[in-house]
C-alpha positions in Angstrom: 93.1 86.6 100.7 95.3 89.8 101.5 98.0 90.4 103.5 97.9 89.1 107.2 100.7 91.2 108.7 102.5 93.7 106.6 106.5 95.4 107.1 105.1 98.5 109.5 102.9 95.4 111.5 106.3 93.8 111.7 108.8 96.5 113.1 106.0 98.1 115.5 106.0 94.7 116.9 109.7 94.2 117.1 109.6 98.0 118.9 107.3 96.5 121.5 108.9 92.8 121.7 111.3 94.7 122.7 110.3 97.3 124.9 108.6 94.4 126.7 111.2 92.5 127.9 113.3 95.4 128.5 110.4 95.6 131.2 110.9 92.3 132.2 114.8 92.7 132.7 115.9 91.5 129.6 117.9 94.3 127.1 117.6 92.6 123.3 119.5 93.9 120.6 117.4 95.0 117.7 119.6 93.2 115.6 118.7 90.0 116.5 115.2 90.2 115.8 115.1 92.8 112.6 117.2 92.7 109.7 117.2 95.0 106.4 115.3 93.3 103.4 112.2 92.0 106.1 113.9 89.0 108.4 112.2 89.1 111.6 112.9 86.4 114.3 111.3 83.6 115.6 110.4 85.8 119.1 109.1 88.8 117.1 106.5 86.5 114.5 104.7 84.8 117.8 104.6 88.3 119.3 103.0 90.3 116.4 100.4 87.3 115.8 99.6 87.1 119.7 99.5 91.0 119.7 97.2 90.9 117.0 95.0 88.7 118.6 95.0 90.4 121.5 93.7 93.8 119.7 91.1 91.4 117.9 92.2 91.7 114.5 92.3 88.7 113.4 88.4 87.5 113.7 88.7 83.8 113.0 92.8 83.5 112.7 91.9 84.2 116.7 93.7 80.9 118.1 96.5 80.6 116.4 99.6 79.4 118.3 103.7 79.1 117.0 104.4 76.3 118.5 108.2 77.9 119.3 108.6 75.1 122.0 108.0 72.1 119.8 110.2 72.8 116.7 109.3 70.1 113.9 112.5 68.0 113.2 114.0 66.5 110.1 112.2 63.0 110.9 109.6 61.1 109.7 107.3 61.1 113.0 108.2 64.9 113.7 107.7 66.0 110.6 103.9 63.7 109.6 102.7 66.9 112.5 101.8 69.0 109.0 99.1 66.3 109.1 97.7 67.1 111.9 94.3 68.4 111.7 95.4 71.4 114.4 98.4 72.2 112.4 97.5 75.0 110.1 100.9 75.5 108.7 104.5 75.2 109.3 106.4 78.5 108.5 110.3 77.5 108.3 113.6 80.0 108.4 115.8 79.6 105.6 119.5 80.7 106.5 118.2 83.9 109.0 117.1 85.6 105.7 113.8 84.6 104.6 110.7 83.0 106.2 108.4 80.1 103.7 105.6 78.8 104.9 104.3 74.3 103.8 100.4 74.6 104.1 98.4 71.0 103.5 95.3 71.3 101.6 93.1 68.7 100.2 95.9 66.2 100.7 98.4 68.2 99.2 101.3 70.0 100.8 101.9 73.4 99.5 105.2 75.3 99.4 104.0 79.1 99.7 107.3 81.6 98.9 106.8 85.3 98.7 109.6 84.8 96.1 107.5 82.5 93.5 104.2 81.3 92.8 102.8 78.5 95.6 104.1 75.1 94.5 102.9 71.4 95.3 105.8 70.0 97.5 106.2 66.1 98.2 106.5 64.7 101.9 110.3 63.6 101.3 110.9 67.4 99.5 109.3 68.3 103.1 111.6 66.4 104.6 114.6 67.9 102.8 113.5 71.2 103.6 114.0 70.5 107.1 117.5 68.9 106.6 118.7 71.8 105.5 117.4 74.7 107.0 116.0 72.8 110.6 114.3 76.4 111.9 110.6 74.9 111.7 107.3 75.7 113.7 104.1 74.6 113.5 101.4 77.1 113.4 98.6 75.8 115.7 95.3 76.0 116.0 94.4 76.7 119.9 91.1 75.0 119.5 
């Protein structure tokens, strides 16, 4: 498949994250949401997918959900939710820099890395991932 959101997708929705909750009171510092080299926050991802969703772009992506309230955690139980039939990803930030995204199919988990070729990733490699870096959402499907 091709690209779902691209780097001008990405900074017209940090623009617009942010002129929205300047209307809702809130002044946010670019900063903190857009870095040089393509870092984009947690805030500014959910808004560009729901933004796209809301201009129909997406056809069938149409109900996916970040789960940003529900982070997955470096445990067993917590992290078995890339199981779940509704969880169609888990996208996690390493170190503020760089997003990866752990996609199961047929069984498998897959590490996907704009950086390198997809890779088949174990459950406790999963796990380890989470240790370390501990920015983790599901990507839902609103079904």
């Amino acid at each position: 498949g091709g690209s779902l959101l691209n780097a001008d997708d990405m900074t017209a929705a940090c623009t617009e994250y942010i002129a929205e909750m300047a209307r809702e009171g809130t002044l946010e510092r670019r900063s903190i949401h857009e870095l040089p080299g393509g870092w984009y926050s947690e805030a500014v991802l959910e808004f560009v997918l729901r933004m796209k969703i809301a201009q129909h772009e997406l056809g069938a992506a149409a109900k996916l959900k970040v789960d940003l309230n529900n982070p997955i955690q470096a445990t067993q139980a917590s992290a078995a939710r890339i199981y779940d039939p509704n969880t169609l990803g888990v996208i996690l930030n390493k170190n503020q820099a760089h997003w990866i995204t752990f996609k199961m199919s047929g069984g498998t988990i897959w590490l996907l890395d704009s950086c390198g070729e997809p890779e088949v990733c174990s459950f406790p490699k999963f796990l380890e991932y989470l240790h370390v870096y501990r920015h983790a959402f599901a990507v839902m499907d609103e079904c």
